[in-house]
LUMVEXDO-526876 format. One record per atom (N, C-alpha, C, O): y, z negated, x negated; atom name; residue number from 0; residue in three letters. Coordinates in steps of 0.05 Angstrom, whole numbers. Layout:
<atoms>
  north     up   east gufi kolmi dose
      Y      Z      X   CA   NUM  ALA
...
</atoms>
This chain:
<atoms>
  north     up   east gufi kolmi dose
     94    328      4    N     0  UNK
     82    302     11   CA     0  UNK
    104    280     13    C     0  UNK
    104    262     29    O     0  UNK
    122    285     -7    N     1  UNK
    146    254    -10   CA     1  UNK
    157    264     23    C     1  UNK
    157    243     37    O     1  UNK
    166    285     38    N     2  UNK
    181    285     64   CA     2  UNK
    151    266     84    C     2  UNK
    156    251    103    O     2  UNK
    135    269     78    N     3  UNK
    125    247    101   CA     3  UNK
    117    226     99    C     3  UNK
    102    216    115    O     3  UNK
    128    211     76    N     4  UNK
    126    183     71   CA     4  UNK
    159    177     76    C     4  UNK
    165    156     88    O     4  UNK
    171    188     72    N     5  UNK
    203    189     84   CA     5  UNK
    202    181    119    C     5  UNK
    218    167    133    O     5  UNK
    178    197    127    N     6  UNK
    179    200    156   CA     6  UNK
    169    169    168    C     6  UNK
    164    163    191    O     6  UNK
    168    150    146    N     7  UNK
    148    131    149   CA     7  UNK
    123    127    171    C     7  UNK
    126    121    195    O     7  UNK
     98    131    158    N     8  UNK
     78    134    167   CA     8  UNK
     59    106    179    C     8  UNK
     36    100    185    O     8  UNK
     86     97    178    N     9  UNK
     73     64    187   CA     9  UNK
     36     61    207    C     9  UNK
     16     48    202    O     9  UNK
     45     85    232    N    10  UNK
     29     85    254   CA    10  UNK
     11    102    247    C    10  UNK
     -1    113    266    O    10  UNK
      1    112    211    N    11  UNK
    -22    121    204   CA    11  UNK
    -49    105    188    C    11  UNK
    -70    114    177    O    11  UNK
    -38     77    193    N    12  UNK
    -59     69    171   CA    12  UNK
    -62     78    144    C    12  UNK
    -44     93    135    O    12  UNK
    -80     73    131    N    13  UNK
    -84     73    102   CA    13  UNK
    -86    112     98    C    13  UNK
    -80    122     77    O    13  UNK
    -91    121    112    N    14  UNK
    -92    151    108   CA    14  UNK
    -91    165     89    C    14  UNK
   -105    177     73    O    14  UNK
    -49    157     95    N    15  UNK
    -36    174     76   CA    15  UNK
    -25    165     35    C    15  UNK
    -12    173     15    O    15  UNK
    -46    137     47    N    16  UNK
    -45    130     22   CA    16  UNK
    -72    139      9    C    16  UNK
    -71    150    -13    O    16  UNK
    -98    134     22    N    17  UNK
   -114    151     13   CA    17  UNK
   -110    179      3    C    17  UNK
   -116    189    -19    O    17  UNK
    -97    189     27    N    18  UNK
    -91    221     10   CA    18  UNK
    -74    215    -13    C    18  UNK
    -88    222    -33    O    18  UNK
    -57    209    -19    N    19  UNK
    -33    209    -45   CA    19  UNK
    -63    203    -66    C    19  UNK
    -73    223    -76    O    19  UNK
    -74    179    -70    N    20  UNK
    -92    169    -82   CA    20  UNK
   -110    203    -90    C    20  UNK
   -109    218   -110    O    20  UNK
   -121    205    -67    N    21  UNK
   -135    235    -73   CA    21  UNK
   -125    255    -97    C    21  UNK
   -136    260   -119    O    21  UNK
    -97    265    -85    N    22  UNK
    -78    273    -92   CA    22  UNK
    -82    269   -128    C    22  UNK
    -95    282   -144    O    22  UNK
    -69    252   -130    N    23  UNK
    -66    244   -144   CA    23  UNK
    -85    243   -179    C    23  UNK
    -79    246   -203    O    23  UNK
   -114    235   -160    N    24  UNK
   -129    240   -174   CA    24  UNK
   -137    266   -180    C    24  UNK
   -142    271   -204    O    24  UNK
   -138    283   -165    N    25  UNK
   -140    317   -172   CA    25  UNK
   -127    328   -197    C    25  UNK
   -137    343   -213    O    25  UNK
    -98    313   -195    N    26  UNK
    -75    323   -208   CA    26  UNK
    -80    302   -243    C    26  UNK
    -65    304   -262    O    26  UNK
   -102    286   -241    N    27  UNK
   -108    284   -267   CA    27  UNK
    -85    254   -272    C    27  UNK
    -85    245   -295    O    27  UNK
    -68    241   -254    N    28  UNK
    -49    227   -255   CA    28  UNK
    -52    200   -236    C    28  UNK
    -34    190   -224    O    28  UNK
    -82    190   -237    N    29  UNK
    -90    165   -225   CA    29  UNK
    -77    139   -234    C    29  UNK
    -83    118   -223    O    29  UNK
    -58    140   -255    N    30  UNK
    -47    116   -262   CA    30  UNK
    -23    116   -246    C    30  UNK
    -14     93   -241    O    30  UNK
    -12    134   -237    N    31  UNK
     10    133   -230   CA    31  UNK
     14    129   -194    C    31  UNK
     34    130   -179    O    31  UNK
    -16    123   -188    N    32  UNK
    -20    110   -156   CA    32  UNK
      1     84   -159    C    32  UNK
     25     86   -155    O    32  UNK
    -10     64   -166    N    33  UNK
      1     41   -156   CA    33  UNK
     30     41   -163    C    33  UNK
     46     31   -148    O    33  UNK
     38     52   -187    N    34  UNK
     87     45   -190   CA    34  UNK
     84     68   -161    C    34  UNK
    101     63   -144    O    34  UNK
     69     86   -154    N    35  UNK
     80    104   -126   CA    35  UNK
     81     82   -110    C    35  UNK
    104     75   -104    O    35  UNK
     61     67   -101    N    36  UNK
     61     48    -74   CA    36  UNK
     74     33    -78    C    36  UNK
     79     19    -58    O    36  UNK
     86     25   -102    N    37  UNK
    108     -1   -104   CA    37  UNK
    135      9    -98    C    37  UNK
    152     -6    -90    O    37  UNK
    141     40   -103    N    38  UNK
    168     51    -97   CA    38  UNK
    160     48    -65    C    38  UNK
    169     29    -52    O    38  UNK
    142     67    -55    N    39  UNK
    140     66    -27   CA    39  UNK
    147     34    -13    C    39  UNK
    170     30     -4    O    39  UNK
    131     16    -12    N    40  UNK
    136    -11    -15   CA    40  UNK
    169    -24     -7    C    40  UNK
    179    -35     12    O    40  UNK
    180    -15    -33    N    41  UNK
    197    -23    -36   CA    41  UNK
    223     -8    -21    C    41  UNK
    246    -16    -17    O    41  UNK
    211     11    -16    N    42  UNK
    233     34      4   CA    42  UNK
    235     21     32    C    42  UNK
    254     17     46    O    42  UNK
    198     16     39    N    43  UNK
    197     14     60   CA    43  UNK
    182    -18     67    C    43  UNK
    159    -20     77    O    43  UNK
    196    -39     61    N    44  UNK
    177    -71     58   CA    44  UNK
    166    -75     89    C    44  UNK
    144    -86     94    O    44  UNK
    180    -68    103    N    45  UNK
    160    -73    136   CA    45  UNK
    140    -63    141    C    45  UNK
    128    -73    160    O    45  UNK
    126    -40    130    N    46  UNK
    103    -29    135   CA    46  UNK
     86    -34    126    C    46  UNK
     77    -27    104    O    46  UNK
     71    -53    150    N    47  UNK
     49    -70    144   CA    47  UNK
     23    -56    134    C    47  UNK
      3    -68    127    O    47  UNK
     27    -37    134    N    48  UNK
    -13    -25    129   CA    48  UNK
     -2    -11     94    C    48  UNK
    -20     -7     77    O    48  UNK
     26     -4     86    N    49  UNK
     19     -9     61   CA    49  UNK
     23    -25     51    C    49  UNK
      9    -25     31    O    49  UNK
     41    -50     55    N    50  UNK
     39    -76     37   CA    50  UNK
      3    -88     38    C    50  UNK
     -9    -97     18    O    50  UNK
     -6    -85     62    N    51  UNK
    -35    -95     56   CA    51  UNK
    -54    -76     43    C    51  UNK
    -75    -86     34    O    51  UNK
    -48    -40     39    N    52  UNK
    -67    -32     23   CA    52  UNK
    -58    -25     -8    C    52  UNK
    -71    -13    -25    O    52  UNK
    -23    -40    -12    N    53  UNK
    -16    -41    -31   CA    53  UNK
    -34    -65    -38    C    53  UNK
    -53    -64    -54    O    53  UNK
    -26    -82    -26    N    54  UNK
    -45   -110    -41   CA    54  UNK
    -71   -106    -45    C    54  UNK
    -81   -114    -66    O    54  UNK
    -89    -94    -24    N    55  UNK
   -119    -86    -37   CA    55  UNK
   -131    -69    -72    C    55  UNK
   -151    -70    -87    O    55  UNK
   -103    -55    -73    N    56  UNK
   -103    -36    -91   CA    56  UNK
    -97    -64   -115    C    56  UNK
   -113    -72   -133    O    56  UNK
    -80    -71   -111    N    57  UNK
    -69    -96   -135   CA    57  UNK
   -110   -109   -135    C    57  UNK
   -127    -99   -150    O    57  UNK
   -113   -126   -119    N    58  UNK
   -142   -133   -127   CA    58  UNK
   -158   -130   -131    C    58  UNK
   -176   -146   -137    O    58  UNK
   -159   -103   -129    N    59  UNK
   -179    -85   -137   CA    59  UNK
   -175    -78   -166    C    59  UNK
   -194    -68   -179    O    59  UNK
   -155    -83   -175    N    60  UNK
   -142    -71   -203   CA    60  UNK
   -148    -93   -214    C    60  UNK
   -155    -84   -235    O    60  UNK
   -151   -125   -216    N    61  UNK
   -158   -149   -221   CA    61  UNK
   -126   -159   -217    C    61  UNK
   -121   -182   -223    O    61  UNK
   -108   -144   -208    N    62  UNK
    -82   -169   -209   CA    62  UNK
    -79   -183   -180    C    62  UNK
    -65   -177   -160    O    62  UNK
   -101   -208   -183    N    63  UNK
    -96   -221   -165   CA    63  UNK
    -66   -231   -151    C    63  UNK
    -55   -228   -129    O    63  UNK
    -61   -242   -175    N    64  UNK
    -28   -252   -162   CA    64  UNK
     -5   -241   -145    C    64  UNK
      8   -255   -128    O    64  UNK
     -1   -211   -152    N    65  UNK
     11   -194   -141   CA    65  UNK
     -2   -187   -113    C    65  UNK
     15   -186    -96    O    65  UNK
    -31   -182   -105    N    66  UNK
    -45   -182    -88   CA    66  UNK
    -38   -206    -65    C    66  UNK
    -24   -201    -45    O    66  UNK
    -49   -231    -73    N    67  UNK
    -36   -252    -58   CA    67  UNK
    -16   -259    -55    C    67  UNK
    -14   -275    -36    O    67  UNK
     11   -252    -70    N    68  UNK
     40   -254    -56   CA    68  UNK
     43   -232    -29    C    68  UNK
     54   -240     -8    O    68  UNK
     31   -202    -34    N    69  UNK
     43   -189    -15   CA    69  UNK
     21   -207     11    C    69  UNK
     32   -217     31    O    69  UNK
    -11   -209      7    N    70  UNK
    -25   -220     38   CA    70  UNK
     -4   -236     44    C    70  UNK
      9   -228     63    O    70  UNK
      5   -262     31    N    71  UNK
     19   -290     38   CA    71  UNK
     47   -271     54    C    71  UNK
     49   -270     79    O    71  UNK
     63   -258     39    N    72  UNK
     89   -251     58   CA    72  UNK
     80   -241     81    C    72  UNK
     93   -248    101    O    72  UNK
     55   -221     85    N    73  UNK
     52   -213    107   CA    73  UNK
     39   -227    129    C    73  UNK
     42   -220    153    O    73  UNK
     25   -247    122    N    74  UNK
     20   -271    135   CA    74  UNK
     45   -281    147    C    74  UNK
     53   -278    170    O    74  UNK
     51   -290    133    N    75  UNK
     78   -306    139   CA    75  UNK
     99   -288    160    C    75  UNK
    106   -301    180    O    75  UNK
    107   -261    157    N    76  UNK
    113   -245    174   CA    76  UNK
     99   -244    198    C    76  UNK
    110   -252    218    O    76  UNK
     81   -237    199    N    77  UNK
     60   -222    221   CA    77  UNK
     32   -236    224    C    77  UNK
     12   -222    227    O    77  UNK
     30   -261    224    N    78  UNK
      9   -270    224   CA    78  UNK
    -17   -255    243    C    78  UNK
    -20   -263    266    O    78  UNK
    -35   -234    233    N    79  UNK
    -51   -227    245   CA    79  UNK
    -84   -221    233    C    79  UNK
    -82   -217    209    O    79  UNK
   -108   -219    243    N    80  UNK
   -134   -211    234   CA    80  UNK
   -132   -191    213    C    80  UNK
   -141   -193    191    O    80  UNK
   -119   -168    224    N    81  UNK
   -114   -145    211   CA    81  UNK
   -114   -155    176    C    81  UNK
   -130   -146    159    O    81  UNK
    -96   -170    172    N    82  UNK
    -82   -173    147   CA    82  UNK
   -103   -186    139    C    82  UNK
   -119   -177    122    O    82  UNK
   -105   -201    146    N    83  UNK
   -132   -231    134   CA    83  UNK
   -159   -211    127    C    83  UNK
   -176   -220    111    O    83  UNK
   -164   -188    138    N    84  UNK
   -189   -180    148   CA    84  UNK
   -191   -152    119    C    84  UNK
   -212   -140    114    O    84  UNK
   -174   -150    109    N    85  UNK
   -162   -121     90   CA    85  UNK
   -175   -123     57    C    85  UNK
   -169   -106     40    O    85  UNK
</atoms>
């Protein structure tokens, strides 16, 4: 799985974050979703569909703050529906 997040999956949408998530949970190791999407993230900061389903994940978790820094950069980058809409 890590070679196709390497491959950056930008042009898959939330997918393959869903799957890791899946993944993940199978493997009994659901805490360890979100430090994954923050390495991913941080490997890869232009890829807009995980900084915004990184940030859904943050608000969903109640950390607002972290949530609304990544919408605001990506706003600020890429001003589009998509993001606003997530």
């Amino acid at each position: 799985m890590e070679a196709s997040f390497a491959g950056r999956v930008a042009g898959e949408g939330a997918a393959p974050y869903e799957a890791l998530a899946d993944v993940l949970k199978k493997l009994g190791k659901s805490t360890k979703f979100i430090p994954r999407l923050e390495k991913l993230h941080a490997d890869d900061p232009d890829n807009a569909p995980l900084a915004s389903y990184l940030a859904s994940q943050y608000r969903d978790a109640g950390n607002v703050e972290k949530a609304e820094a990544l919408y605001l950069n990506e706003l600020q980058r890429s001003p589009s529906l998509s993001v606003i809409a997530t």
